[in-house]
C-alpha positions in Angstrom: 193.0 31.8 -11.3 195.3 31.7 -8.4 196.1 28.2 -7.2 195.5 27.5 -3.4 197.9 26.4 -0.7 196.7 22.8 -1.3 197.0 22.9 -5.0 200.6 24.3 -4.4 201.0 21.2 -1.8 200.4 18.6 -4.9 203.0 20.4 -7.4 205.5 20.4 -4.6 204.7 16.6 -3.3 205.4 15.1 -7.1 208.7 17.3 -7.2 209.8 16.3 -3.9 208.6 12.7 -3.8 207.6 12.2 -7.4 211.4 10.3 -7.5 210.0 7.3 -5.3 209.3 4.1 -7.5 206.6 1.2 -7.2 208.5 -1.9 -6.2 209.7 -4.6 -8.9 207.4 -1.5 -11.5 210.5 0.5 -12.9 208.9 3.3 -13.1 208.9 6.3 -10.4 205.5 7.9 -9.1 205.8 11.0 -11.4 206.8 9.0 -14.3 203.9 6.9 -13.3 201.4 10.0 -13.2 202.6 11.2 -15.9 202.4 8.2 -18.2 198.7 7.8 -16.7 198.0 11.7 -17.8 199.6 11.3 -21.4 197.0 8.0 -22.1 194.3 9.7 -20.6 194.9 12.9 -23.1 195.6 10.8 -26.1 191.8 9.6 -25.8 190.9 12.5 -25.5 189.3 12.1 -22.1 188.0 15.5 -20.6 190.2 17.5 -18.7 188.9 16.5 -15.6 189.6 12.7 -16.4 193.0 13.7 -17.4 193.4 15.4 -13.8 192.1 12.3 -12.4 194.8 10.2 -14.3 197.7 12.0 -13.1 196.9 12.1 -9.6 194.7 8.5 -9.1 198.1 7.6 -7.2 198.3 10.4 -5.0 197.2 8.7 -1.8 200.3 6.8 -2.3 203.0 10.0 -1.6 200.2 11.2 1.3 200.7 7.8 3.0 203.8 8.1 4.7 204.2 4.5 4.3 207.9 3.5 3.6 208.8 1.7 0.3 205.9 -0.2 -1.5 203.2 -1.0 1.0 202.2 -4.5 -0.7 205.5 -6.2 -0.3 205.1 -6.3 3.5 201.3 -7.3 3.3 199.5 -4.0 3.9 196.6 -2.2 1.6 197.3 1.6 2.6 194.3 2.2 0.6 195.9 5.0 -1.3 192.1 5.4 -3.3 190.6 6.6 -0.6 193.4 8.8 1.1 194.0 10.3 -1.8 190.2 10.8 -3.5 189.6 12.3 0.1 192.2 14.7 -0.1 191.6 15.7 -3.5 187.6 16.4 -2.8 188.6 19.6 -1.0 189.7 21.2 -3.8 188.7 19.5 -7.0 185.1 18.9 -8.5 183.5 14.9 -8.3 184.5 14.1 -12.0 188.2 13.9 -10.4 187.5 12.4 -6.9 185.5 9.6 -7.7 187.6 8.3 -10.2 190.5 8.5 -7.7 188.4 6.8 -5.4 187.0 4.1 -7.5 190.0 3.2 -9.4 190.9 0.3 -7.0 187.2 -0.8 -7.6 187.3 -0.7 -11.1 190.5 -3.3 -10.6 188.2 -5.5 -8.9 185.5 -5.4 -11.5 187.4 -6.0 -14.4 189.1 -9.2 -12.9 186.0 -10.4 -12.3 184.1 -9.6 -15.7 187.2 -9.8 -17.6 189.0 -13.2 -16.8 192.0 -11.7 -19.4 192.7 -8.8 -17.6 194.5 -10.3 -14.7 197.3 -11.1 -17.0 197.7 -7.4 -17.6 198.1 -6.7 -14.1 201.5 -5.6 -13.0 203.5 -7.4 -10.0 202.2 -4.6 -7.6 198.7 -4.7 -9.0 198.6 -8.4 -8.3 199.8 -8.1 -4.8 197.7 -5.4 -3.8 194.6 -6.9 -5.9 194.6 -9.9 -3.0 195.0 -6.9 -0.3 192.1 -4.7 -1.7 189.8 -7.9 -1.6 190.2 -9.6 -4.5 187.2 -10.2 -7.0 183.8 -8.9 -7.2 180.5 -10.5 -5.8 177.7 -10.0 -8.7 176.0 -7.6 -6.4 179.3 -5.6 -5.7 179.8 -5.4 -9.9 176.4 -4.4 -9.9 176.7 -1.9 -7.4 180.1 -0.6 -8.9 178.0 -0.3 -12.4 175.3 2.1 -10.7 177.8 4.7 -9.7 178.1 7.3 -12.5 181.4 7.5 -12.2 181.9 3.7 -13.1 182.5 4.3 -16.7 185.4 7.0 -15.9 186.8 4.6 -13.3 187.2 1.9 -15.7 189.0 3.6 -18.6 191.5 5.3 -15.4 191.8 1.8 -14.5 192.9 0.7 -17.6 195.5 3.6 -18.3 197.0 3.0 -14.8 197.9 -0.4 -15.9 199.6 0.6 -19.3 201.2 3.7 -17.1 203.7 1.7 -16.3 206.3 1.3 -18.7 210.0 1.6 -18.1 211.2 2.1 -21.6 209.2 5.6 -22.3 211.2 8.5 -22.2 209.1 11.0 -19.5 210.6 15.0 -20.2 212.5 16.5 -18.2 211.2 16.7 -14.8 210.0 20.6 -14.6 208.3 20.5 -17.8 205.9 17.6 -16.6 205.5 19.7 -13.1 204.8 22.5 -15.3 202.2 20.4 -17.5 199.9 19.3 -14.1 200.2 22.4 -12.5 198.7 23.9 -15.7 196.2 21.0 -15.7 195.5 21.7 -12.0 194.6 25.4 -12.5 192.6 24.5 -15.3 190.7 22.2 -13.5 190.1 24.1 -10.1 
């Protein structure tokens, strides 16, 4: 299959952006996306949740915000700007885990009163911006969506995805590793 203008668009947004780094995380955004991919394939989620893993972030590099968005009080709500994006060339079982991933944030710090203390800097500062905690009706609401399940486990992998001691390869290789996922997925 021949990749489309947009799908050409991501590949060349990670290279040329993929450098930039989450504030006070110490990891970069294709470091990030990568780490994210690599958990989501070692549980063997389907290829689709892997796709969703790698880009979940996207909406950050499409923001044109400058440096981390949280640090100077702002929710760029990178979920949706990127899940929207991403529904114009990909299938549902990779938007709406893009698009719910903040959600699934917001549910497990409210059903899961252990999971805030694996929250990263960033995550906690942008947890406050993105609303905080669930009402029951919202986690209820959340848990309807068939996507809820997906959500959750990308939630979870974008929290361990962010570790400054793994060794990513060298920079082409993991281009050439999501543009292979991104073909395979389209």
């Amino acid at each position: 299959m021949v990749m489309t203008i947009s799908m050409l668009l991501i590949i060349e947004l990670y290279r040329n952006q993929g450098h930039l780094h989450y504030d006070g995380e110490g990891v970069s955004q294709l470091a990030h996306a990568w780490q994210c991919g690599q958990l989501a394939k070692k549980d063997a989620a389907s290829q689709n949740l892997q796709l969703a893993a790698w880009l979940h972030d996207i909406g950050h590099l499409l923001s044109k915000k400058d440096g981390t968005p949280t640090t100077y009080g702002h929710d760029d709500h990178h979920e949706l700007l990127g899940g929207n994006y991403l529904s114009r060339m990909f299938s549902q079982e990779v938007v709406q885990p893009v698009l719910m991933h903040v959600l699934a944030k917001r549910y497990l710090i409210t059903t899961n009163p252990d999971y805030h203390k694996s929250l990263s800097p960033d995550s906690v500062r942008s947890l406050i911006l993105q609303g905080g905690s669930m009402a029951v009706e919202e986690c209820e609401k959340f848990l309807n969506h068939s996507f809820a399940s997906d959500a959750i486990s990308l939630r979870r992998w974008d929290e361990l995805a962010k570790n400054s001691d793994l060794i990513m390869p060298k920079k082409e290789d993991v281009i050439t590793e999501l543009a292979n996922l991104i073909e395979v997925c389209s």
